[in-house]
C-alpha positions in Angstrom: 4.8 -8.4 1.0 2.2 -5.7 -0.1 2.5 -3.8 -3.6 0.5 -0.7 -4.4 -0.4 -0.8 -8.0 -2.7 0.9 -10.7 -6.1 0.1 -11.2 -6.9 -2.2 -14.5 -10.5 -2.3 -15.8 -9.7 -6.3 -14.8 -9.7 -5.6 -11.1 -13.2 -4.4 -11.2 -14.9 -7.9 -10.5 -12.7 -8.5 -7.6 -12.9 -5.2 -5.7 -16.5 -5.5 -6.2 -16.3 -8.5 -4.2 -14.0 -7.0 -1.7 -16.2 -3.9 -1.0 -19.4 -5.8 -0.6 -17.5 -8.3 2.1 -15.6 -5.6 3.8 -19.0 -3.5 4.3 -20.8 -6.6 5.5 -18.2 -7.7 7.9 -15.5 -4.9 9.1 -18.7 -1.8 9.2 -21.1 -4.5 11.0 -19.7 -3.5 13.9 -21.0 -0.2 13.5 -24.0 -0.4 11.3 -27.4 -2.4 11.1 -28.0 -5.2 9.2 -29.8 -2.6 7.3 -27.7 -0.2 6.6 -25.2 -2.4 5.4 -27.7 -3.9 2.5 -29.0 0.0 1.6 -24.9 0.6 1.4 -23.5 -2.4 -0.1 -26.8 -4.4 -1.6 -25.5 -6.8 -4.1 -21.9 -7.9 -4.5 -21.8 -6.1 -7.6 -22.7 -2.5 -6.7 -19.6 -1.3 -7.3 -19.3 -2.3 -10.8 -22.1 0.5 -11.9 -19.2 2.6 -11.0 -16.2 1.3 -13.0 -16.2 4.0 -14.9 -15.1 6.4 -11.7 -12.0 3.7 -11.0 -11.5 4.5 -14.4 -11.7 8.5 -14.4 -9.9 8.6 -10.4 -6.7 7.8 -9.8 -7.7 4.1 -8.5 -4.9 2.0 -7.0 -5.1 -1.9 -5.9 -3.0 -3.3 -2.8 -1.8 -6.8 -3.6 -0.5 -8.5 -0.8 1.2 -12.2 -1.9 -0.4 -12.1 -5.1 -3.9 -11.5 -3.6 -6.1 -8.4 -3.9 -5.9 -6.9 -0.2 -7.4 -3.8 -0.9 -8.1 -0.3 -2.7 -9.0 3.4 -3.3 -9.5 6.2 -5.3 -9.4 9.9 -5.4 -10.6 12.3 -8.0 -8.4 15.2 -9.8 -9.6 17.5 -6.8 -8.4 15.8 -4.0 -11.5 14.2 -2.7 -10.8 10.2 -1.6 -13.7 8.5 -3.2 -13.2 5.1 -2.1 -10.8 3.3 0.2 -11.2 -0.4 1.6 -9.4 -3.2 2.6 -10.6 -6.6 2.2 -11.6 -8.2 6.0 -8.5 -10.6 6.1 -5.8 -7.7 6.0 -6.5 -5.3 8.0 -4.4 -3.5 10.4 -1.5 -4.8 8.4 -0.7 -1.2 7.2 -2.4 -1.6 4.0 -5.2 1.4 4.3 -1.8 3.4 5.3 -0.3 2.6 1.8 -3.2 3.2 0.0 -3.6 6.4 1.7 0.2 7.2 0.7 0.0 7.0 -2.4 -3.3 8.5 -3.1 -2.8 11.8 -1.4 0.7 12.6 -2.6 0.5 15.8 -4.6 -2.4 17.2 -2.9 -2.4 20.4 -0.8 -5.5 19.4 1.2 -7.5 16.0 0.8 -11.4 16.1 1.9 -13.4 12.5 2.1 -16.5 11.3 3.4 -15.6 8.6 6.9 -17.5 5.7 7.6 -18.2 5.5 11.8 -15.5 2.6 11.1 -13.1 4.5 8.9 -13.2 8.2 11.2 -9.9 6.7 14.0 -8.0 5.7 11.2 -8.4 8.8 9.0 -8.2 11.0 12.4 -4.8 9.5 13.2 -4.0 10.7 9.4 -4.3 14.3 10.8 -8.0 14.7 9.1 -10.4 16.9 10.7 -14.0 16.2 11.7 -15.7 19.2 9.7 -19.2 17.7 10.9 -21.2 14.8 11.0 -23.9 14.0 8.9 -26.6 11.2 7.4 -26.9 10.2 3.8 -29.8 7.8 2.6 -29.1 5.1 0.4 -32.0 3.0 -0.8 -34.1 5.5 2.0 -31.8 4.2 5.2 -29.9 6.8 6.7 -26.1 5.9 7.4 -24.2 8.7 9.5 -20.5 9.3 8.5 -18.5 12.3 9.0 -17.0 14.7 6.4 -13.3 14.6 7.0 -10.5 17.6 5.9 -6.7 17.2 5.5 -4.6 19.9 5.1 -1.2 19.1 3.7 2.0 21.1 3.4 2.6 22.7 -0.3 4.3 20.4 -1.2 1.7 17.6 -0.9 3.4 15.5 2.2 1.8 15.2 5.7 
């Protein structure tokens, strides 16, 4: 059974573990062997930014007592971060996550992985257009994504 929970400054080490192993191993199907270093380098990158899990509204997926997966989104509706760890996925977990996160919000906008764009597309995001960032001076495409929600902050 899966539990959506808020994010403790304790979880850090552990979804910076997840990230790094879901990058190298769900997004290798769609990204060099390069682009996966310049995006996820070390297995601690995200803990330079425990401070946003802190600020965002981070929640943590635990699925029989294990870590499964997370995300985050900032006060104005952008969803920083969402991942699931390589072991649980397509078990609805992103789909929780995603539930809770953009409850509230009239729109949500976030920032797709190649990987990531069928699943927030089936969310009812938009494609508002394609683009490369660099990261360590690789270029990774991903796609700026739009939700618009009713007023009332549902689907």
């Amino acid at each position: 059974m899966t539990t959506i929970r808020n994010y403790q400054k304790e979880d850090c080490e552990a979804l910076a573990r997840l990230f790094y192993e879901t990058v190298h191993t769900v997004n290798a199907v769609d990204y060099t062997a390069r682009q996966l270093c310049a995006w996820a380098k070390h297995a601690d990158s995200l803990t330079r930014r425990s401070q946003d899990l802190l600020r965002q509204h981070t929640v943590v997926a635990e699925t029989d007592g294990e870590i499964s997966g997370f995300g985050s989104i900032d006060g104005s509706g952008y969803l920083d971060l969402l991942f699931v760890h390589k072991n649980f996925q397509r078990q609805g977990i992103a789909t929780a996550l995603c539930n809770v996160l953009e409850k509230g919000y009239p729109s949500v906008r976030t920032h797709a992985s190649i990987t990531a764009k069928p699943f927030f597309e089936r969310r009812g995001y938009l494609v508002l257009k394609a683009q490369e960032v660099e990261r360590d001076g690789v270029k990774l495409k991903n796609f700026e994504m739009l939700k618009i929600q009713n007023p009332c902050g549902g689907a």
